[in-house]
N, C-alpha and C positions, 0 to 999 in steps of 0.2 A: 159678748166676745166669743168668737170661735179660735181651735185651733188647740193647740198645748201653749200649756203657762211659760212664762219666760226662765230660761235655766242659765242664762248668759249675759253679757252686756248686748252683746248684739240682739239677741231677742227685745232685749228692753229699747234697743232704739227703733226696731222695727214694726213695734207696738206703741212708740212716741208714749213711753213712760220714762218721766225725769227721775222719780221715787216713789219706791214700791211701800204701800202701805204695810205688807208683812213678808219676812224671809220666810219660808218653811224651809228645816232643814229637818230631813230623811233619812234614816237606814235603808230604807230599801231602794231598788231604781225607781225611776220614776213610772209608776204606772196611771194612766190614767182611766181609771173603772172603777166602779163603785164598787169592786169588790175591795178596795184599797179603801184604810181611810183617810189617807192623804189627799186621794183625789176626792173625795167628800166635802171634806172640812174646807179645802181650798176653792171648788167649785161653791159651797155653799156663799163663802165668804165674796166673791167674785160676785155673784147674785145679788150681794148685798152692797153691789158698788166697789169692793175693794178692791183692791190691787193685788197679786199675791204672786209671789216667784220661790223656787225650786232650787234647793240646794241638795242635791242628792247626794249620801254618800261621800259627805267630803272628808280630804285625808286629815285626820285629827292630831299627825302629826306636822302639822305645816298649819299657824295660825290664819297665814291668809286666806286659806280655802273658806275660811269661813264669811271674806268680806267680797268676795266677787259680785255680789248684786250691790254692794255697799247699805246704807243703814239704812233700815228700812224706817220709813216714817212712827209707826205706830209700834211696833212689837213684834221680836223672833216667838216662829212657834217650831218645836223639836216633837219629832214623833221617832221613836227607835224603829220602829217598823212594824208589819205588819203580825208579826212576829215578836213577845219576848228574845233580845237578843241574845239571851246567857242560851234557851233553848235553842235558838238559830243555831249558834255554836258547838252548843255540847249535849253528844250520847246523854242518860241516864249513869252510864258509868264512868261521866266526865272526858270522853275520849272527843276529841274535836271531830266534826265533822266535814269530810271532805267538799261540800260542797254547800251554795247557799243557794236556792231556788229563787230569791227573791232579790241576785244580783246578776247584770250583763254575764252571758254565759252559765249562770252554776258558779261562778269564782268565789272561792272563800277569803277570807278575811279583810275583804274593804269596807267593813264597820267595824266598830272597836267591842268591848267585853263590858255591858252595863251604857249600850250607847248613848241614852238618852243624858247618863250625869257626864261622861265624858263631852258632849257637843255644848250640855248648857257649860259647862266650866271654860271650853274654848271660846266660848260666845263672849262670856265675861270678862276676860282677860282682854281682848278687843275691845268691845259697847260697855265700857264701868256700868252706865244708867240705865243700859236700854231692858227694857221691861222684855221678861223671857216668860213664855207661857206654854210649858209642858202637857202633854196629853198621849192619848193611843194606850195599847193593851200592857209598855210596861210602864210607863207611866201609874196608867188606875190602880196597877197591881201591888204599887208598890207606895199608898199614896200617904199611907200610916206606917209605922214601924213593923216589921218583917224578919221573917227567916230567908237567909237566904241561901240556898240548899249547895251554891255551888262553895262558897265559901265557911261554909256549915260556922254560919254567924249570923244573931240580930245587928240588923241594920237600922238603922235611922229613917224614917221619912226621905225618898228622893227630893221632893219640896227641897229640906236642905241641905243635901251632898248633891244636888247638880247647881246649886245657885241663882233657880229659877225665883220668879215674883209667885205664880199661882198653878196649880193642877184644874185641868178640865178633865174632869175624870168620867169615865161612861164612854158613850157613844159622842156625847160632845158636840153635838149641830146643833141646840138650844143654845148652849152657853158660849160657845165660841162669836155668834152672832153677838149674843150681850153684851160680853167682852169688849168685843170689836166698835160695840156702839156707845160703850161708856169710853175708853181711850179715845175714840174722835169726838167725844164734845167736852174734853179736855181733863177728864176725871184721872186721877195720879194711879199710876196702877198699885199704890200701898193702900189706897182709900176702895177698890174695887173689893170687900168681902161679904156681898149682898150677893150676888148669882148664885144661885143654885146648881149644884152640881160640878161644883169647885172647893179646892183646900187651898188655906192661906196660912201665911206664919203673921204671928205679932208676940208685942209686949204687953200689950193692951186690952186689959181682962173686962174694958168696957165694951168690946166691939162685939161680945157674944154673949149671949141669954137664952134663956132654957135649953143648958146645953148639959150631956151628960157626958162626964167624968171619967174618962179612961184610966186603966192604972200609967202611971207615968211609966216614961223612958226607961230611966235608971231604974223603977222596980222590979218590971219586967226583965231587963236584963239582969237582973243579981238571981230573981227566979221566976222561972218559966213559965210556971202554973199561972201567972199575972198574965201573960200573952192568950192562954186559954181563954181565961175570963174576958178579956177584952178583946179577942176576936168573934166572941158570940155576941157582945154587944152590938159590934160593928156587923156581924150578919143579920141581927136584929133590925137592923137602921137603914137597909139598901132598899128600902122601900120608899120611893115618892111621897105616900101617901101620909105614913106613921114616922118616916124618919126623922130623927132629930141631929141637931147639930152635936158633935161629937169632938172633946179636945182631949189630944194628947201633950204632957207636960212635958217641958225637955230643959235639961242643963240652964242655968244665966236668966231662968225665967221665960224663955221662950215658949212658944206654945202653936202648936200646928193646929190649924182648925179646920175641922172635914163639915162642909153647908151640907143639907140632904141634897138626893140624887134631885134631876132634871124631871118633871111627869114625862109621862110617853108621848109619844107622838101618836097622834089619828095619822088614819088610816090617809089622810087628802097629803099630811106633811110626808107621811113615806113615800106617798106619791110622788109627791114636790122634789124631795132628793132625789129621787132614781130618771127623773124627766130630764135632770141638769144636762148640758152639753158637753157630758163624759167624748173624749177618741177612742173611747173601749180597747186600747192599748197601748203597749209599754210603749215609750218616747223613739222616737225614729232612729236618735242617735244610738241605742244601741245593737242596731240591726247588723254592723260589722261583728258584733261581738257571739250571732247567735241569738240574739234577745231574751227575753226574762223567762227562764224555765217557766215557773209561778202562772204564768197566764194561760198553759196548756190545762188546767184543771176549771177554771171558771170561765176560760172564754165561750164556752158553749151552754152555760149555766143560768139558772135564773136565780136568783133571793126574791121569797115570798116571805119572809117573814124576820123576826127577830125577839130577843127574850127567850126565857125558857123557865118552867116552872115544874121541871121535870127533878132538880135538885139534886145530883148526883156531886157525893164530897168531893173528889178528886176535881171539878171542873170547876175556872174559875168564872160562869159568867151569871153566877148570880150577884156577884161583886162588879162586874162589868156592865151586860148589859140588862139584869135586872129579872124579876120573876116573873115581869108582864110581858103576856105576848103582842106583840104587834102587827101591823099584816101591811101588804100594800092589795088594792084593789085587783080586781082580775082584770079592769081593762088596764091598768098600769103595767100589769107582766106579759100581757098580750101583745103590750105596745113594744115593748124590751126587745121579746120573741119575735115580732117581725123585724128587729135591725139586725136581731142574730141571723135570721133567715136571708137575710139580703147580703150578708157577710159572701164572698169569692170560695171562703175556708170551708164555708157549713156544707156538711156529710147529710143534711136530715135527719140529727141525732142531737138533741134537747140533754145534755149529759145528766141535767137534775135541775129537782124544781123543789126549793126547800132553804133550808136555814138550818138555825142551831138543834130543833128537833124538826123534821119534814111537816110531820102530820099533825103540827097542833097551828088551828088557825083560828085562836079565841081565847082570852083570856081565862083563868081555870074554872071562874065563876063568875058572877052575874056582882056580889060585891064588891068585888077585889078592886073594880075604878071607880068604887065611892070611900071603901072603907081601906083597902090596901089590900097585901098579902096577909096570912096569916103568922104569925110570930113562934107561935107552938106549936103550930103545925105544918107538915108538908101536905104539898097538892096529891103526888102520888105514892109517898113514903107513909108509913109500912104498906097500907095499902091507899086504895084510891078511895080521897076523901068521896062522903055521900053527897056534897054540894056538889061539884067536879062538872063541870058542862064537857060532856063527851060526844063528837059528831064529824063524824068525817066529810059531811055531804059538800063544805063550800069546797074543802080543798081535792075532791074529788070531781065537783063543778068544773073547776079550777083546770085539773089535768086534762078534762073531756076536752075542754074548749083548743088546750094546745094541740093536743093529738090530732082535731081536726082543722089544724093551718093549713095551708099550701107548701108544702117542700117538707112537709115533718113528717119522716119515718117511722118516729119512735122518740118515745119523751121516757127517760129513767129517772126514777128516785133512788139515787145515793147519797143521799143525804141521811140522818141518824133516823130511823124509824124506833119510834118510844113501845115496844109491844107491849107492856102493860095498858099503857090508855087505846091502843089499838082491841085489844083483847074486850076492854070495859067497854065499847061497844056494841050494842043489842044488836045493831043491824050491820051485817057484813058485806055489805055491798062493796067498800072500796077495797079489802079487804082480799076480796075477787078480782076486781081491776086489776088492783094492784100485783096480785100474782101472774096476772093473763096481759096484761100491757106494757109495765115499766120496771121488768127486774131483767136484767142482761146476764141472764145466766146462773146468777149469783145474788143474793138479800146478804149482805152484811146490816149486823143488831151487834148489837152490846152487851151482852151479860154481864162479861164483867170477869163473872168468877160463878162456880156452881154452890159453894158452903155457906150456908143461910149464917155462921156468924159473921164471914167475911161480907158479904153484901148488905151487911146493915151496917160493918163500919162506913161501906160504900156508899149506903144511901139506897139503894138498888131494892126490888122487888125480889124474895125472895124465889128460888130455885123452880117454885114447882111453877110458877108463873110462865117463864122460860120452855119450860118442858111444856106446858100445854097452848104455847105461844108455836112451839115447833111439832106437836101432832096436827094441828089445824092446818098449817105450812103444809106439809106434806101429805095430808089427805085433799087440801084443795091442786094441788100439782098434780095428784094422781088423778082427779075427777078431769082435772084437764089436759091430760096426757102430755104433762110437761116434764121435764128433769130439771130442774133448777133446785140449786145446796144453798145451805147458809153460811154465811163464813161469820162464826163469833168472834169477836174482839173479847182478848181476853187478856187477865193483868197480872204480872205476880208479883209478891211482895208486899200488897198494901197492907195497913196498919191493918191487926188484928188476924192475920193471915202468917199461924206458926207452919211450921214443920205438918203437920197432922191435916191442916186445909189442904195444904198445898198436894200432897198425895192423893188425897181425895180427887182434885181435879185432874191429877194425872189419871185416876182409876175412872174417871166419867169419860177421857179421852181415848181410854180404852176401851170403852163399853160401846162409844159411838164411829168408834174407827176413825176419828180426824187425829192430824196431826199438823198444827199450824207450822209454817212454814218460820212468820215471824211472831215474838213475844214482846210484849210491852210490862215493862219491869215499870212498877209505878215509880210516877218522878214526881218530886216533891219541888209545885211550885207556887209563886208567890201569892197571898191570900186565898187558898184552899181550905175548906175543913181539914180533909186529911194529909196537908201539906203540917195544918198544926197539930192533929195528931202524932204526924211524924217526930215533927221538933220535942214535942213537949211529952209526948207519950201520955196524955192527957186528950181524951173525946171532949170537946167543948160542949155537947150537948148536954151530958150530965156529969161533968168534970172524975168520972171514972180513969182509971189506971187501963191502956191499952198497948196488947204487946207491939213492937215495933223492930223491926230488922232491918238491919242497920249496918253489920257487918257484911263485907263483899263477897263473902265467900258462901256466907248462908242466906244472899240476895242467889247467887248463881246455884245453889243447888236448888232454889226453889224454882227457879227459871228454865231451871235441866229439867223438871219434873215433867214441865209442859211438852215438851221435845224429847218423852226418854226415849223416844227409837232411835234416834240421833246418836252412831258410834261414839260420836267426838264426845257425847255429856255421858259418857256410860261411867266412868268414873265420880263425877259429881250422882248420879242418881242413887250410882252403889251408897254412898257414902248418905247421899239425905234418908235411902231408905231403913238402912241401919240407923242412924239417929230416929228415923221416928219410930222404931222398935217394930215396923213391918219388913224383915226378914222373908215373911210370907207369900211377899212380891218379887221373892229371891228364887226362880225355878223354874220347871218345865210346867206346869201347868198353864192352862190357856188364859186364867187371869195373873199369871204375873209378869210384871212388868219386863224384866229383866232376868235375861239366864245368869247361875252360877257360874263363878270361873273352870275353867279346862284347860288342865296342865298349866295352870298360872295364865292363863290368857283369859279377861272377862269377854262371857259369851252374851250376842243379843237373841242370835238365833241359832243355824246348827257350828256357825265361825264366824269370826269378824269377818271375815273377804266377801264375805256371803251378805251377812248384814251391810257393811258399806253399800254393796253393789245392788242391791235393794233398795236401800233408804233413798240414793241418788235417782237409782229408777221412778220410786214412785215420786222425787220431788220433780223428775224430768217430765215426766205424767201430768201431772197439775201442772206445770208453766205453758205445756203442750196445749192444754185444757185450756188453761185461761187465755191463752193465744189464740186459738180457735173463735173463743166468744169473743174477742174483741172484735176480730175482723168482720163477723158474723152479725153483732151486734150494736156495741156502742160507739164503731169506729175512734174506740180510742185514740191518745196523742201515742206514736212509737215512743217518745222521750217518758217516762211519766214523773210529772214531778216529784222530786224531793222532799218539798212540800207539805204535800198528804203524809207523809210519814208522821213529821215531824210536829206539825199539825192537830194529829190526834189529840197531844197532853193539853196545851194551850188553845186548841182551835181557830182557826180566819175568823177573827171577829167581826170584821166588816163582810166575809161571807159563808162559810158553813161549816159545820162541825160534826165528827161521827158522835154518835152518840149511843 
């Protein structure tokens, strides 16, 4: 079947379909690209013979929206989007956000808050019977009992506050087929808790065996420390290979039970997905409205890969899509590459060629697809284990071959570059490429943070890793007579991250003359380590005591630290630097941060007017700058998504993440 899936009655007469085997109903619009995973799960399913129609965004307050394609034969599936809704919605500081990149126009609020239990609740009040099967990145995240940072409360299992039958949790193209193939030879969707890579509720303590023991519901919630413990078990267990089945107890006897994940897919099944008969665009009907912000970031984009074994706490896709990397072939991305090249749109600018990390095209080691990941250990935490398969040469193979398409100017990697396993590297070859072919101006990396205690709550490579990650940068830019910066992503606030770090990396951003523009105050979300350290104030690693900030006021002075040339935070800085008893950064000398008051006025430099009128200039400077290299370079979209911003904490799980 070609074409887009049917979103209407008339679609469905026009396709001479009487009844659709599955509704999907959407948070987001409809796009159809594999950067979505709705357009995944539904083209896989269609492959598989079925039927599959499109409820996008329908108003949850109006039950019929939800019965326009009417009942579907086999089973509703709900994906909130591509996107955790609660972050679609909301700042870090809970403040709604004006726009939604992932709806006709930018329009905010035509999905609800928690969308995926809101559409299964509305499903059920319609279809008493009909079997409902949840999935996508808030579904997975939420698929055991949680914190949940907006309502600063443990929550239950979505399983049972959306009134669904099952979670296909992960990536979900293994288990959604199974699904699909046990409901059509008549199997009850209460009898389906054999797939893999799915959670089920029962009464029935015979339907599971060698399963391990979460603390229950009600423990955890009377105390916290019980959520610790059993979020490490459950990190323990997202591995294919070692995973076991995992039940958490609740209320009346019930009991939620998480099967291990799905194995990976080879390298031919990644292929198989990304070959489907994707329109690599959002749906026609919204072209009055502007069309889906969201598609200006990946329409020129390639996914090479997926997994990550990079393990940084604050991310959730080791719970998502798991510590094995996966790849597609090079003639599979080549293939991709030339439909983008025949695109009307394409500039001859390949925006990125990558995934959740760019540069890891191998799984960490040579075991890890017989034996698993390792349990007590990380791949590149503290440092990079000695098994560690480090090599840059396929996915350098990889870019040569794009670069020399027909109509390609220029192939970028913006995607997360890991510089520590870059750095474990003996041979720099791509290294080189990489700074002479595909950076537009600019390498954004991720540190993180610069204080070796903060980057081990993080997970992250300590500090000097970073620093000699950035002398090599900069002595191979000069060997090649280039100018190109780095721009670090950098976090404040994360667990273990007092008063005293924070200053610290205000005093490293004065050492190196940047001054970011924007800050990412870490946001605690669902199934992260350092989302449970947050809650719990407990490291689940070795259930130690971790500080945590938590009050808003000493969230924003540590946020001002990072920004102290910023007139507007000169009061928040005064104030963090006196609590942290550095007064010292109070003065005219050339390391402190901030001048003394004059005549009751706090100074930054020789006056506020003067300061203002500086700080603005240099921010006018760099947007100049970065306008320059767009036009210059990557022919960026003029709109730039919302998206990417937003994106950061949670990541496109069906396409890439900074990292």
């Amino acid at each position: 079947m070609s074409g887009y899936l049917p979103i209407c009655r008339e679609d469905l007469e026009k396709q001479n379909i009487r009844q659709l085997d599955f509704v999907y109903v959407i948070g987001d619009a409809y796009v159809d690209h594999p950067s979505f995973g709705h357009a995944i799960i539904s083209r896989i399913l269609e492959a598989h013979g079925y039927t599959v129609g499109i409820i996008s965004q329908p108003d949850w307050k109006d039950p019929d929206s939800i019965s326009v394609l009417g009942r579907p034969r086999l089973a509703f599936l709900i994906c909130g989007g591509n996107m955790d809704s609660m972050v679609n919605h909301y700042f870090v500081s809970k403040k709604r956000r004006p726009t939604d990149a992932y709806t006709p126009g930018g329009e905010m609020g035509k999905r609800p808050d928690h969308a995926t239990v809101v559409y299964g609740n509305l499903i059920r009040k319609t279809y008493k019977d009909i079997p409902i099967i949840i999935g996508g990145i808030e579904a997975s995240l939420r698929r055991m009992a949680h914190y949940d940072y907006w309502s600063d409360s443990f929550k239950r299992s979505i399983l049972l506050d959306s009134g669904a039958n099952l979670i296909s949790y992960g990536m979900g193209e293994k288990a959604i087929v199974e699904i699909a193939d046990a409901l059509n030879s008549g199997v009850d969707v209460s009898d389906i808790t054999f797939v893999k890579g799915t959670v089920y509720k029962t009464k029935d303590e015979n339907l599971f065996f060698d399963e391990i023991r979460l603390p229950s519901y009600d423990r955890m919630k009377e105390e916290n420390r019980y959520y610790a413990e059993s979020f490490k078990i459950q990190y323990d267990n997202t591995d294919p290979f070692t995973g076991k089945v995992l039940v958490e107890e609740y209320p009346n006897g019930v009991y939620v039970v998480q099967n291990p994940p799905q194995p990976p897919l080879s390298m031919q099944e990644m292929d198989d997905i990304y070959a489907l008969p994707y329109m690599r665009n959002y749906h026609p009907s919204y072209e009055e409205k502007g069309g889906v912000p969201a598609i200006q970031e990946i329409r020129f984009s390639l996914i090479s890969n997926r997994g990550c074994f990079g393990g940084c706490n604050f991310c959730a896709l080791t719970f998502h899509q798991g510590r094995t990397v996966q790849v597609r072939s090079h003639e599979s991305i080549v293939e991709e590459a030339k439909k983008i090249i025949a695109m009307p749109e394409f500039k001859g600018y390949i925006h990125d060629v990558g995934g959740p990390t760019a540069n890891f095209r191998y799984p960490s080691c040579e075991k890890q697809l017989r034996y698993g990941v390792c349990k007590n250990r990380q791949c590149l935490f503290p440092k990079p284990c000695q098994n560690l398969h480090v090599d840059h040469s396929d996915y350098l193979s990889l870019l040569r071959k794009l670069r020399m398409l027909p109509g390609v100017k220029k192939v970028f990697v913006r995607s997360g570059i890991r510089f520590d396993y870059l750095l474990a590297d003996a041979d720099d070859t791509f290294f080189r490429e990489l700074v002479e072919h595909h950076i537009s101006g600019q390498l954004k990396v991720a540190p993180e943070h610069i204080a070796d205690p903060v980057l081990m709550r993080m997970g992250k490579p300590e500090n000097s890793v970073y620093e000699r990650f950035i002398r090599r940068y900069k002595k191979l830019n000069e060997q090649m007579g280039k100018k190109q910066f780095v721009v670090p992503y950098l976090m404040s606030s994360h667990p273990g991250s007092t008063m005293k770090e924070a200053v610290a990396l205000a005093e490293y951003l004065r050492e190196i003359g940047y001054m970011p523009e924007q800050v990412q105050d870490f946001y605690p979300t669902p199934s992260t380590m350092s989302t449970v350290m947050y809650f719990t104030e407990i490291d689940p690693r070795d259930m130690k005591p971790v500080y945590v900030v938590k009050n808003p006021h000493e969230k924003a002075m540590q946020r001002a630290l990072i920004q102290y040339r910023n007139p507007a935070n000169y009061d928040l800085v005064y104030e963090a630097l006196t609590k942290a008893g550095r007064e010292d950064l109070i003065g005219f000398d050339k390391k402190c941060l901030i001048r003394p008051r004059k005549n009751g006025i706090y100074q930054h430099t020789a006056d506020t007017k003067s300061a203002k009128g500086k700080y603005a200039k240099d921010v006018k400077s760099r947007k100049e700058g970065q306008a320059k290299r767009k036009d210059q370079g990557a022919n960026l979209s003029k709109t730039k998504s919302a998206g990417t911003k937003k994106n950061k904490t949670i990541r496109n799980v069906h396409g890439k993440k900074g990292k």
